[in-house]
Every structure is written in structure tokens, then in C-alpha cells.
KEVOTOR-673712 format. One record per residue (C-alpha): residue number from 1; residue in one letter; x, y, z. Coordinates in Angstrom, 3 decimals, decimal comma. Layout:
SITE   seq   type         xx         yy         zz
SITE   NUM      A          X          Y          Z
...
% end
This chain:
SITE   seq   type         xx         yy         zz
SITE     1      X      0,000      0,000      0,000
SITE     2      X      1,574      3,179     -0,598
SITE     3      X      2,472      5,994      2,212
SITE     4      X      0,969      9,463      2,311
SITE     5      X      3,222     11,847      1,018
SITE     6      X      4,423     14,096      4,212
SITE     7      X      2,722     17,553      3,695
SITE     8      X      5,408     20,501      4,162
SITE     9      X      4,330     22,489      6,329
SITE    10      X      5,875     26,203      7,568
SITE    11      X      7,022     26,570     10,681
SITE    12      X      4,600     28,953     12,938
SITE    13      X      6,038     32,459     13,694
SITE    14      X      6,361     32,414     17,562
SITE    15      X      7,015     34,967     19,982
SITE    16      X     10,395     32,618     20,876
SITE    17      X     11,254     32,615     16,698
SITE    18      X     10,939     36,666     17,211
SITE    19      X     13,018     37,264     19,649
SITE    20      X     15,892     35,275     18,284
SITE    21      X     15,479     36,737     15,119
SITE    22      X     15,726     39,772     16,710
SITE    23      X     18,945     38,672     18,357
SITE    24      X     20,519     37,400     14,999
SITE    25      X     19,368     40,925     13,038
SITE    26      X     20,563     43,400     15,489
SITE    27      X     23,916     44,320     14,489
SITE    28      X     22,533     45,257     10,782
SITE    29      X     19,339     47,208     12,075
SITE    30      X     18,567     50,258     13,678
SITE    31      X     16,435     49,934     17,150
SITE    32      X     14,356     52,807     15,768
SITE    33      X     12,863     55,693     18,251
SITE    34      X      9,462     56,454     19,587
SITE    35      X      8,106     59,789     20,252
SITE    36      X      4,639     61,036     22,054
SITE    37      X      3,014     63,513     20,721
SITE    38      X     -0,366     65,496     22,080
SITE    39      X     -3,394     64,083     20,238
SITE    40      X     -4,523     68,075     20,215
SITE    41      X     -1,481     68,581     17,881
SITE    42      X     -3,124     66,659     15,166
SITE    43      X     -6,166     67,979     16,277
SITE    44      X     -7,504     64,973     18,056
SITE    45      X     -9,154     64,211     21,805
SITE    46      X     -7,561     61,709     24,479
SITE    47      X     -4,318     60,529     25,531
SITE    48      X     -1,193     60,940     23,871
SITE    49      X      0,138     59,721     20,595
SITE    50      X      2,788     56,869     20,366
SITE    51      X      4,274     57,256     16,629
SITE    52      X      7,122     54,419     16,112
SITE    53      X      9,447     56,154     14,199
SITE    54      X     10,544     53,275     11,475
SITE    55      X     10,965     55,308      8,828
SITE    56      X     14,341     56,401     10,214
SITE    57      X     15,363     52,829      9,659
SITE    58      X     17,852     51,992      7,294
SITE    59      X     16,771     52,465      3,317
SITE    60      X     13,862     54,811      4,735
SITE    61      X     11,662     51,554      5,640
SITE    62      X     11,175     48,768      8,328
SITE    63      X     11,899     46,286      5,283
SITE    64      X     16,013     45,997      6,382
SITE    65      X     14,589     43,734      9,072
SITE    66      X     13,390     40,969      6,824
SITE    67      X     15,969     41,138      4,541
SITE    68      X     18,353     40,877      6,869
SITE    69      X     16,528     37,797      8,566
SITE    70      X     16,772     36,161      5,171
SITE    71      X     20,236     36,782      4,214
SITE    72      X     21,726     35,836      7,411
SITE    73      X     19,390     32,262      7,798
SITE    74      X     19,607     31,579      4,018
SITE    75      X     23,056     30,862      2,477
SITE    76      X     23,335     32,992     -0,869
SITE    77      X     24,578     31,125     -3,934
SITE    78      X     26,381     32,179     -6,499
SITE    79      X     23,834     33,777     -8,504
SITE    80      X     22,905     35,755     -5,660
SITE    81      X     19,196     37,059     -4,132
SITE    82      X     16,435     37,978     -5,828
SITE    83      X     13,281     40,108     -4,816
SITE    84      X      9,885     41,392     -6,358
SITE    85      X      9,308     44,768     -4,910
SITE    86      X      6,728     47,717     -5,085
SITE    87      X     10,352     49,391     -4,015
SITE    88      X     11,098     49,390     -0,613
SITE    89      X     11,392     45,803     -0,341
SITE    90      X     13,956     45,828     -3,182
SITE    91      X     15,905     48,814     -1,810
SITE    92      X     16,363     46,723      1,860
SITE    93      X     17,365     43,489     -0,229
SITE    94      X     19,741     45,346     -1,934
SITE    95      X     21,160     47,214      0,933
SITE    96      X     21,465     44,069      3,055
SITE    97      X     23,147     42,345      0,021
SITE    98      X     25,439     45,125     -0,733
SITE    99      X     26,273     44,905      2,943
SITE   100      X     26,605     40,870      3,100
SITE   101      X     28,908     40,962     -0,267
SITE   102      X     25,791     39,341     -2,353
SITE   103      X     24,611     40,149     -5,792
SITE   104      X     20,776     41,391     -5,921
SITE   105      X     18,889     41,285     -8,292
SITE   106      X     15,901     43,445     -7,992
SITE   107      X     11,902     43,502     -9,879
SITE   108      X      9,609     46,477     -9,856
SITE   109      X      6,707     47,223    -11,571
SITE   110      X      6,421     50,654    -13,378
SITE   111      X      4,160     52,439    -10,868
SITE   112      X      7,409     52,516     -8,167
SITE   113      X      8,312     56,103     -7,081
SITE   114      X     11,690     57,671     -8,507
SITE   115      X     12,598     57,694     -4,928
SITE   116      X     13,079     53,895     -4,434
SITE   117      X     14,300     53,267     -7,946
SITE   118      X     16,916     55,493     -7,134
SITE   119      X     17,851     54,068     -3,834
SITE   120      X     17,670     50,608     -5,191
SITE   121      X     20,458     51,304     -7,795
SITE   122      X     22,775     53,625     -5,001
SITE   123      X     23,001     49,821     -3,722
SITE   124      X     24,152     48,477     -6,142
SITE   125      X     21,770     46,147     -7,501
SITE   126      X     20,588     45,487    -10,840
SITE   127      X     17,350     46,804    -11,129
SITE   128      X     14,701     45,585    -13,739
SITE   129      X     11,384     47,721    -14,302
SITE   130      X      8,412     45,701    -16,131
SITE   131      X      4,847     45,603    -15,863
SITE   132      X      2,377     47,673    -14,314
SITE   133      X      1,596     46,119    -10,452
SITE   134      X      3,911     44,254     -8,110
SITE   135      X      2,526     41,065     -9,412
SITE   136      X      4,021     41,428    -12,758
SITE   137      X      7,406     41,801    -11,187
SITE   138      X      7,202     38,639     -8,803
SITE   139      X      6,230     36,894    -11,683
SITE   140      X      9,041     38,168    -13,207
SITE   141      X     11,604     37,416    -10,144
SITE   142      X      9,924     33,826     -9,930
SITE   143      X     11,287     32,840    -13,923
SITE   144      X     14,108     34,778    -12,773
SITE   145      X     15,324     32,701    -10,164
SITE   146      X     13,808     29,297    -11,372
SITE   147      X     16,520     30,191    -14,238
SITE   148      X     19,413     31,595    -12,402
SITE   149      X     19,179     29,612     -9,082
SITE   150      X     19,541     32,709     -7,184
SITE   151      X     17,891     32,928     -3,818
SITE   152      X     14,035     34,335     -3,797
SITE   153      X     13,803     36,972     -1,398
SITE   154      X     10,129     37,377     -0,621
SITE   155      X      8,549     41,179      0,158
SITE   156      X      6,166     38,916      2,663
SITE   157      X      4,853     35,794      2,401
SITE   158      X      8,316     33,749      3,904
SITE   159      X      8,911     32,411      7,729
SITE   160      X     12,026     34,671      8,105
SITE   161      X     10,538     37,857      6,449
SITE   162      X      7,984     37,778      9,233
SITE   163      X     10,104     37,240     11,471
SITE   164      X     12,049     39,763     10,817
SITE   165      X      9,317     42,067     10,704
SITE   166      X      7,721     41,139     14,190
SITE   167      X     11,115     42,847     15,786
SITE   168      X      9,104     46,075     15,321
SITE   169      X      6,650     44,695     17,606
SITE   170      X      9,465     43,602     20,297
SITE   171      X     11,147     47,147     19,804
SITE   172      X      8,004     48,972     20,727
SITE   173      X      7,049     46,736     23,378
SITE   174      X     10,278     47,940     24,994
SITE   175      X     10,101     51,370     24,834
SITE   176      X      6,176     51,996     24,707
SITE   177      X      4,644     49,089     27,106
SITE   178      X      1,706     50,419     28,260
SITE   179      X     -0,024     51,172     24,733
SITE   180      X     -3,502     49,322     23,963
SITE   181      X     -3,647     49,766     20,330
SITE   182      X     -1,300     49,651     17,597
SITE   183      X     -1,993     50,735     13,722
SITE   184      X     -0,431     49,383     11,131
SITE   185      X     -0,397     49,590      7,351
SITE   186      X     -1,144     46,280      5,778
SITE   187      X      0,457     45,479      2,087
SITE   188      X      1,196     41,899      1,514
SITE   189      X      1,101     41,744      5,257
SITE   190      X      4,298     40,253      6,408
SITE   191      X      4,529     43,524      9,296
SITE   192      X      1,154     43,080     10,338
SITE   193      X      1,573     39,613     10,944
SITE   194      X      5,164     39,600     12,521
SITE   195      X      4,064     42,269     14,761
SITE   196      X      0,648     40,513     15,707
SITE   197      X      2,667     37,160     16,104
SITE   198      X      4,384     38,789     18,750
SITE   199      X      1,945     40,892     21,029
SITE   200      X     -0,584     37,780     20,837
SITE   201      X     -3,923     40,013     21,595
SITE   202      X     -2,038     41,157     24,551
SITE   203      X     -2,160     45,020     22,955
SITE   204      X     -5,128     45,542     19,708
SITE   205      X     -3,457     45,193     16,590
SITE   206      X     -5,627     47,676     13,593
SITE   207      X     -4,823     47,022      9,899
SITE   208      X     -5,223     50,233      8,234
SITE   209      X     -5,017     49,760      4,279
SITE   210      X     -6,084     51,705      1,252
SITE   211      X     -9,770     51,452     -0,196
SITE   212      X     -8,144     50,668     -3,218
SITE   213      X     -5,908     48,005     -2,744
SITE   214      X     -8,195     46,127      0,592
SITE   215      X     -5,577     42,794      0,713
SITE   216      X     -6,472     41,942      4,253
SITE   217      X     -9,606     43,509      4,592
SITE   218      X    -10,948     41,525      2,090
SITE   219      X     -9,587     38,107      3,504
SITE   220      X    -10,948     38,306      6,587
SITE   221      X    -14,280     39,186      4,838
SITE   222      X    -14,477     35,880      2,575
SITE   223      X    -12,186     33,605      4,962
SITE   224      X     -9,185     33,510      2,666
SITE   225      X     -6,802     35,323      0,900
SITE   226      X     -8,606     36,567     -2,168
SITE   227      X     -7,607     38,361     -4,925
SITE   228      X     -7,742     42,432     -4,671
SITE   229      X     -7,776     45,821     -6,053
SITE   230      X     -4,184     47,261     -6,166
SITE   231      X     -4,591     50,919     -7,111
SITE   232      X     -4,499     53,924     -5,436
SITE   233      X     -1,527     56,176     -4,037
SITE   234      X      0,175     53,933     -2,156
SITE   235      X      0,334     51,099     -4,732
SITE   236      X      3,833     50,857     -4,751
SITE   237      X      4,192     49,935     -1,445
SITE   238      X      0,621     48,369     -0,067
SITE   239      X     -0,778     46,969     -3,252
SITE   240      X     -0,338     43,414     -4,054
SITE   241      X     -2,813     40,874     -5,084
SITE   242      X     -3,645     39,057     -2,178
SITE   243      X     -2,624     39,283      1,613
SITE   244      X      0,133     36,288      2,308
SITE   245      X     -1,107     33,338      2,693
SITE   246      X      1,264     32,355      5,979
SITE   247      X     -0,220     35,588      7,603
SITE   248      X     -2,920     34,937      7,344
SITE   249      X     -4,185     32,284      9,620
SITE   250      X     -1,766     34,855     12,529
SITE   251      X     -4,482     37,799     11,014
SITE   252      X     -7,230     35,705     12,031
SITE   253      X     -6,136     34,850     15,746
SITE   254      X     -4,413     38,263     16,265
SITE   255      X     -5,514     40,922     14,292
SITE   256      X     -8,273     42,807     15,765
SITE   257      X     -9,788     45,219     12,914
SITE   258      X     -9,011     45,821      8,973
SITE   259      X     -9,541     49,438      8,586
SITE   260      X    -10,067     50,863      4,654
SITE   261      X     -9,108     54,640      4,227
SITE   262      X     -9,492     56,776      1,149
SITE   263      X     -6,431     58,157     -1,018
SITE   264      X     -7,881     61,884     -0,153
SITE   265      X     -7,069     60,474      4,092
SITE   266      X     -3,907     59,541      3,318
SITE   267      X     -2,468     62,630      1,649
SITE   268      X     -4,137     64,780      4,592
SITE   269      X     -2,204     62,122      6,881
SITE   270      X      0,833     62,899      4,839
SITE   271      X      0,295     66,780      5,178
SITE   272      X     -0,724     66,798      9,008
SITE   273      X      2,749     64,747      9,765
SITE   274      X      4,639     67,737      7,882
SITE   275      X      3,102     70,356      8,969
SITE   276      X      2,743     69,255     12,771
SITE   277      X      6,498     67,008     13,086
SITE   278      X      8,292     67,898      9,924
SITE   279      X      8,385     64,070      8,949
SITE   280      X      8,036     63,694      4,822
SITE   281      X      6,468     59,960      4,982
SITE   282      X      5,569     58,404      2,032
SITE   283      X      1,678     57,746      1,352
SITE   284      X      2,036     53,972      2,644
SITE   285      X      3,878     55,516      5,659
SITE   286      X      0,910     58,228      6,646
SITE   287      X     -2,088     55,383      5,943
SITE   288      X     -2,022     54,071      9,599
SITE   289      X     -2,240     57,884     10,488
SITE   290      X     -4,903     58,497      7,972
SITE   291      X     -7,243     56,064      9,883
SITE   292      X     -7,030     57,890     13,189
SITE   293      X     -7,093     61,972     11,544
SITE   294      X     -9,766     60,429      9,069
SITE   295      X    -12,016     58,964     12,073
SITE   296      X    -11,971     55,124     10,355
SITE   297      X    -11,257     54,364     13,520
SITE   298      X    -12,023     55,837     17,066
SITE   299      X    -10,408     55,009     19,912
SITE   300      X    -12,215     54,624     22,778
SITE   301      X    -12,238     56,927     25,949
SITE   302      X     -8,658     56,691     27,441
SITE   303      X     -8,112     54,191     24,680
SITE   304      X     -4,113     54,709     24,680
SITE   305      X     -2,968     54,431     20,646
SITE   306      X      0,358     53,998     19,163
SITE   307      X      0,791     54,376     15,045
SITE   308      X      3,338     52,575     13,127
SITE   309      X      5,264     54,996     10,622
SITE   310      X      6,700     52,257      8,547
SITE   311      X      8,296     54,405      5,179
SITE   312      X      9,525     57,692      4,128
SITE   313      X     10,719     57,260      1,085
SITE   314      X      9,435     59,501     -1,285
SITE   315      X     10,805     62,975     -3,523
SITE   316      X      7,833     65,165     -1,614
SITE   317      X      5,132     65,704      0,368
SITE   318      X      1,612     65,258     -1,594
SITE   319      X      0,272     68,681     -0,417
SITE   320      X     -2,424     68,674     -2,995
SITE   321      X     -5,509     66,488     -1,895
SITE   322      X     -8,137     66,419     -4,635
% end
């Protein structure tokens, strides 16, 4: 009689697997700052603000941390690493190759900003633009790598790219532990789900994502990760087709709400943060922002809310809302 075939299965992200990520990524990473700021300032009621200042991380995003998970689990053969990027993934494989002594190769689609195409090539990478959403480019990197051999890199949906990720979550429960609520922008999800991996309902984790790109939202809403819209201004950083699918089941058991905001919130989100902190974050950086100035989602009384700033990398701040 012949045996079942053995299903594969991925190892689970664990609070445990988080922290020794963490361990194993520090000297390559920056332990990015907090700051608190008055809710009045942005012209809100309650408690102060905790804004987790990732942006200030290396290549202008929190991406360095899965990258560098990868790299430094993964041996690199000779053909090197390759990633599928809306752009900030690709500019933190590229810096963490660069740094490692790896070649990168790196896929965007057309819609990435000049701002990421240019810090993908200071890297050193070779950089291929093609087709017009981030799912042209991984299928792209995919025939890429089944050719070369080199070693896939994915923006999200990979053990040690969540992993990497969750250290946000670790970081801030450091310096910020009596928070209730964290928001987060949700692409693919792999920060989402790191970071939800590791508080375990023990703060309220809020997706905040685009109306027109809804990944999450609209796999918690049919049970599965379904296929999306992936438009709007922040498509080049929280637009794929579907959430990941080893998220997922962690979005389920951990993630609290899936917030939608409109492109008009997240420019205002942009605009508030410059006019109010001086901080130029790109319109995937402002969304979790945009949820709280946009009133997607109010906190209760005395609720105590942190926001995730997860990117600045962009040439300006969109001051005109239309």
C-alpha cells in the first residue's frame, strides 16, 4: 500500500522565533525611536500619541529587518538574491546584500516612485522595471530565479521575512509598554503579521489599508486570501494581489480590525505629519495615520494608541488632496 506523502508544512512564527530573530538581526538594524506627541497637535481628543518612528530605519523603511533575517538564515549562492518589490522591499534586499557581499537582483513594476528606484540602484543592484503592479514583477523574479538559481527573497509571504518584521513589535514593546492599540499599514502583510505574532492580543493590533488596494480587509471578509484591487496612491508599497497566505491564519487569531481609508485620508495624513512634526512619509507611511485623523477608527475613551510609521521614502510631500 503506498504511504501518504508528508505535507510541508511552515514553521509557525512564535514569539520565541521573534526574539531570536531579533537577536541574529541586530547588528545590521537600527532599534528605531518612539516619540509622544499630544493628540490636540493633530487635532484629536484623548491621551497621547505613540508614533514608532521606522521610517528612520535603514533604506527609509522597516523592510532591512526581513531582509536581513533572510540573508543571514539563508546561504546565498552564487547567482545571488532575488526580490519582487513595489520598491522598498527591493531597496532593503539590496542594501542588506550590498552589505553581506551578495549580488541582488531586484523587480519592480512601473508604478514605483523615482525615490526607491533610485535608492535601489545607489546599492548596487541590478534593477529591472516591467509591468504595471507588483505582481508582474514577482512573476518576473519567480522565472528569474527558477533560471538563475539565485535565492528568492520574498517582500512577505516567507517564515524569516515575518520574522524579521515582528522585531518592530518587540522594539516597541520595549520602549512603549503600556499602549492598547497599535496601527499598522497592511500590504502583503508580512509587518502586520510579525508584529501581531508577537503581542498575541495582549495590545489591539488595527490594519489600516487603502480602499483601493483592501488585501487583508478583504480576507478576513471571505475567509481567505482573495484576490484584490491594487490601485491607489500607495500602490507601490501596499498593493499586491492578495494578503500572504502564511499571515494569514496569525491575522485571524491576532488581528483585531481591517480598517479601509481613502487616497484623499492619506495625503491629509501625509500633510498633518509635515506640517505638525516635519516628517516627509511616504503615502504607505501616513495610511495608519490616515485612519485615526480620518475617524476610520475611534479610539475609545482613554483608549491609549500607538501608530506605526513604517516608510519615508518619497521625492515630496503630496500637499495637494483632490
Amino acid at each position: 500500500m503506498p504511504q501518504p506523502v508528508a505535507q510541508t508544512i511552515p514553521p509557525p512564527v512564535t514569539r520565541d522565533q521573534i526574539a531570536a530573530t531579533e537577536r541574529l538581526i541586530r547588528p545590521h538594524i537600527r532599534h528605531t525611536p518612539v516619540v509622544r506627541v499630544e493628540a490636540g497637535d493633530f487635532g484629536l481628543a484623548g491621551p497621547a500619541l505613540t508614533l514608532k518612528l521606522e521610517f528612520l530605519q535603514h533604506t527609509g523603511s522597516f523592510k532591512p529587518r526581513g531582509a536581513f533575517a533572510s540573508l543571514l538564515a539563508r546561504p546565498a549562492p552564487a547567482a545571488g538574491v532575488a526580490a519582487a518589490s513595489g520598491g522598498n522591499h527591493g531597496a532593503a534586499v539590496a542594501y542588506a546584500a550590498m552589505r553581506l557581499g551578495h549580488k541582488a537582483t531586484i523587480f519592480v513594476p512601473e508604478v514605483t516612485s523615482p525615490a526607491k528606484l533610485a535608492r535601489i540602484r545607489a546599492y548596487g543592484a541590478t534593477l529591472i522595471v516591467g509591468g504595471a503592479r507588483y505582481a508582474d514583477a514577482l512573476a518576473a523574479s519567480e522565472a528569474f530565479v527558477a533560471k538563475t538559481g539565485a535565492l528568492a527573497i520574498h517582500a512577505y509571504d516567507q517564515p524569516e521575512t515575518l520574522l524579521g518584521q515582528g522585531s518592530v513589535g518587540l522594539e516597541l514593546e520595549q520602549d512603549a509598554p503600556a499602549i492598547d492599540t497599535l496601527l499598522v499599514a497592511t500590504g502583503g502583510g508580512g509587518l502586520i503579521g510579525g508584529i501581531a505574532a508577537w503581542y498575541e492580543n495582549r495590545i489591539r493590533v488595527v490594519s489600516v489599508e487603502p480602499e483601493a488596494a483592501p488585501t487583508l480587509h478583504n480576507a478576513l471578509a471571505a475567509g481567505a486570501p482573495v484576490d484584490a484591487p491594487a490601485g491607489g496612491i500607495a500602490a507601490d508599497s501596499l498593493a499586491p494581489r492578495r494578503v500572504g497566505t502564511l499571515m494569514f491564519p496569525i491575522a485571524q487569531r491576532f488581528v483585531g480590525e481591517a480598517v479601509l481609508v481613502t487616497d484623499e485620508a492619506i495625503g491629509a495624513a501625509q500633510l498633518a505629519l509635515w506640517d505638525t512634526l516635519r516628517i516627509a512619509a511616504e503615502p504607505g507611511g501616513a495610511t495608519a495615520l490616515a485612519a485615526l485623523l480620518s475617524r476610520r477608527y475611534r479610539p475609545a475613551s482613554g483608549e491609549r494608541v500607538a501608530v506605526l510609521l513604517c516608510g519615508a521614502n518619497t521625492n515630496a510631500v503630496n500637499f495637494s488632496v483632490s
